[in-house]
N, C-alpha and C positions, 0 to 999 in steps of 0.2 A: 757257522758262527752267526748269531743275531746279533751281533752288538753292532755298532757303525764301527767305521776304522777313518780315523783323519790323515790323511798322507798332506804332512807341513812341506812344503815346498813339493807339492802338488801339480805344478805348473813346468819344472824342469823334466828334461829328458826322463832320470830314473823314477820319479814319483809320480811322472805321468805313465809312466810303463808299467807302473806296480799296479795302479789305480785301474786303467783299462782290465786289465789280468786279472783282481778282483771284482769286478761290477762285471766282468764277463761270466763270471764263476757264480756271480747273483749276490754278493756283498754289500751291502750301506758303505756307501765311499763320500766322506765330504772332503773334497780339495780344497786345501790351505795356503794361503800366499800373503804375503804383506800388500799386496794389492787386489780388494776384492775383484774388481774387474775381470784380471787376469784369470784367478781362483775358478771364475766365473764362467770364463770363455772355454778354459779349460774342462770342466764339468759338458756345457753343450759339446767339445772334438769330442769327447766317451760317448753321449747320449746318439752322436751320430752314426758312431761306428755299432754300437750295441742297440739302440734302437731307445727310441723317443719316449719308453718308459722307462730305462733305464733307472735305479736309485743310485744315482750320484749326484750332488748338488757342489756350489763353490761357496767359500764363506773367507772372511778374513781369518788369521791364525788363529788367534785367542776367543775369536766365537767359534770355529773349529774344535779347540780344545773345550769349551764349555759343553758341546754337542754330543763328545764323545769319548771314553775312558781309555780307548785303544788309540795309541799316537802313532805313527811314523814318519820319523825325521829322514827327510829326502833332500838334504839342502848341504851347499859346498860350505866345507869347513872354515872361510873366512868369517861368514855371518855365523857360527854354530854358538857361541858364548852368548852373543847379545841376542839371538831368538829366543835360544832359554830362560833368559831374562826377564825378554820380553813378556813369554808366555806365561812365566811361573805361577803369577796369582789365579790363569784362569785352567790350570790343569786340577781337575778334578782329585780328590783323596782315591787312593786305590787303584789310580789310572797305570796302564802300562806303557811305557814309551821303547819304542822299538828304533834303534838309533841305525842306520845304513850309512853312517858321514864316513868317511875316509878323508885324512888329513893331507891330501896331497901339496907338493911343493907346488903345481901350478899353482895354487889359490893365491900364492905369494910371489908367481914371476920366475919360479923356478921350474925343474921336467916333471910331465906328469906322472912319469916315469918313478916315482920317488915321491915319500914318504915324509911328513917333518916329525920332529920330536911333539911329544903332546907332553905337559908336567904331570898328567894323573896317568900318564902311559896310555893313554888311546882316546880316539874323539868318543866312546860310550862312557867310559871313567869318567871323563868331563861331565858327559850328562848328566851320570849317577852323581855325582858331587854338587852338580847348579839344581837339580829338580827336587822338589818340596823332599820332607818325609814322607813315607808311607808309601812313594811312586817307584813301580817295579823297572828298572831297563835294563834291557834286551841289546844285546849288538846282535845285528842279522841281514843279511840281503848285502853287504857289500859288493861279492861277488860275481852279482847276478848284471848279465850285462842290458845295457838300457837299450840297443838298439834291439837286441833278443826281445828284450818284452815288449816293445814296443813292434815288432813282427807279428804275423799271423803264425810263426809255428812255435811248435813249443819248445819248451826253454830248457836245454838239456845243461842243469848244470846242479849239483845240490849246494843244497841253502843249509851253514853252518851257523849254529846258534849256540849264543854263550849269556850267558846270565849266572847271576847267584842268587838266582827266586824258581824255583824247579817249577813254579806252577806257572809264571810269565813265560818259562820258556814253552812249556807246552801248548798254549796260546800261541806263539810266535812259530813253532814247529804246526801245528794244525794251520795256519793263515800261508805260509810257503807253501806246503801241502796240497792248497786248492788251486796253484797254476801248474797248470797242465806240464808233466817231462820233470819237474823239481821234486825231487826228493831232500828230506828234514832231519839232519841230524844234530843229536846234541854234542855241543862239542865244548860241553865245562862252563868253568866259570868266567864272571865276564871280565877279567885280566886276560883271558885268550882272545881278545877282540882284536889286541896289535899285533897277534898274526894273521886276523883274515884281514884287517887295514892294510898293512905291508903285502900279501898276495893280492891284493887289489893291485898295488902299482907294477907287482912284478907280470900279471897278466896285462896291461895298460902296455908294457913292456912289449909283451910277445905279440899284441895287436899289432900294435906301429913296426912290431920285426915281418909278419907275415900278412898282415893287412886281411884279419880277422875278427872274430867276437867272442873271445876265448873265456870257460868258464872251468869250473873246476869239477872232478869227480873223484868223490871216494871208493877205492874198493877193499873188498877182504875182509869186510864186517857180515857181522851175522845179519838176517832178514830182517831181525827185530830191531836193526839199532833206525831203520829207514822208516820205522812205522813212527807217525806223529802224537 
């Protein structure tokens, strides 16, 4: 893929795990955070571990989004309505926004273990309904766990993707695709998003039961459903 990819909250466990995993893979990665600095410091831990030519740089959110048409939102669902917000004017027409939020009750004080109610039925519905016209979203990557990508091995889990834009999804299946051990499958439209948000807590679940990094794997489909 030549295009850059903006991973918005870039700087947290999962969007720094995504981001490593891409710029490993040889990706245009600019890290997104409400604090360039942060954005910033973030971009040099990848350059170090990948090496000092690394193409990852850090940029505030909304100069992120100016920079780049592929988005991915990596940020805990308390801030998720007001970044969108925030962002709106500087997301480009045509852009693809590839949502990973999962609504959990910790974001509010309750188990992580657990899931809150969303009014549009899921934190990508939310997105789909705050982001301009014209902007494709994706729900993807909930599952994938952060301290996996953020590890040296590979990430044995597949990455389910739900959209109602066949061609954003294939985008979003081709960019899972390139970390290493993740196979891409498509799995409908993006109303199936609050089943991979709810497997999110019920794996969060089986970590804290077995003190693990639990991800998910499909089987009993044919070859071709795992090609991107």
């Amino acid at each position: 893929m030549s295009r850059p990819i903006a991973v918005l909250g870039g700087t947290g466990p999962e969007g720094f795990g995504l981001a490593l995993r891409w710029v490993q893979a040889g990706e245009t990665v600019i890290i997104g955070s409400r604090d360039v600095k942060r954005a910033q410091d973030a971009a040099a831990k990848i350059k170090a571990r990948v090496g000092g030519n690394a193409p990852v740089s850090g940029e505030e959110n909304t100069a992120a989004c100016a920079e780049a048409k592929l988005l991915v939102l990596t940020i805990p669902f308390e801030g998720h309505a007001n970044l969108l917000k925030h962002i709106k004017p500087a997301i480009q027409p045509g852009s693809i926004v590839i949502d990973a939020t999962v609504p959990l009750a910790a974001s509010v004080g309750g188990r992580a273990s657990r899931t809150l109610g969303v009014w549009q039925g899921s934190a990508a519905q939310e997105t789909a309904e705050l982001v301009p016209k014209g902007v494709s979203v994706v729900a993807a990557f909930q599952n994938t766990s952060a301290e996996v990508l953020n590890s040296d091995f590979a990430v044995d889990c597949d990455v389910i993707v739900c959209s109602d834009d066949p061609e954003a999804s294939k985008v979003a299946r081709a960019l899972a695709a390139r970390i290493p051990g993740v196979r891409a499958i498509d799995g409908g439209k993006l109303e199936n998003a609050r089943i991979l948000e709810q497997i999110t807590a019920l794996l969060i679940g089986l970590n804290i039961r077995h003190k693990g990094h639990a991800g998910i794997r499909i089987t009993g489909l044919p070859s071709a459903a795992y090609q991107p």
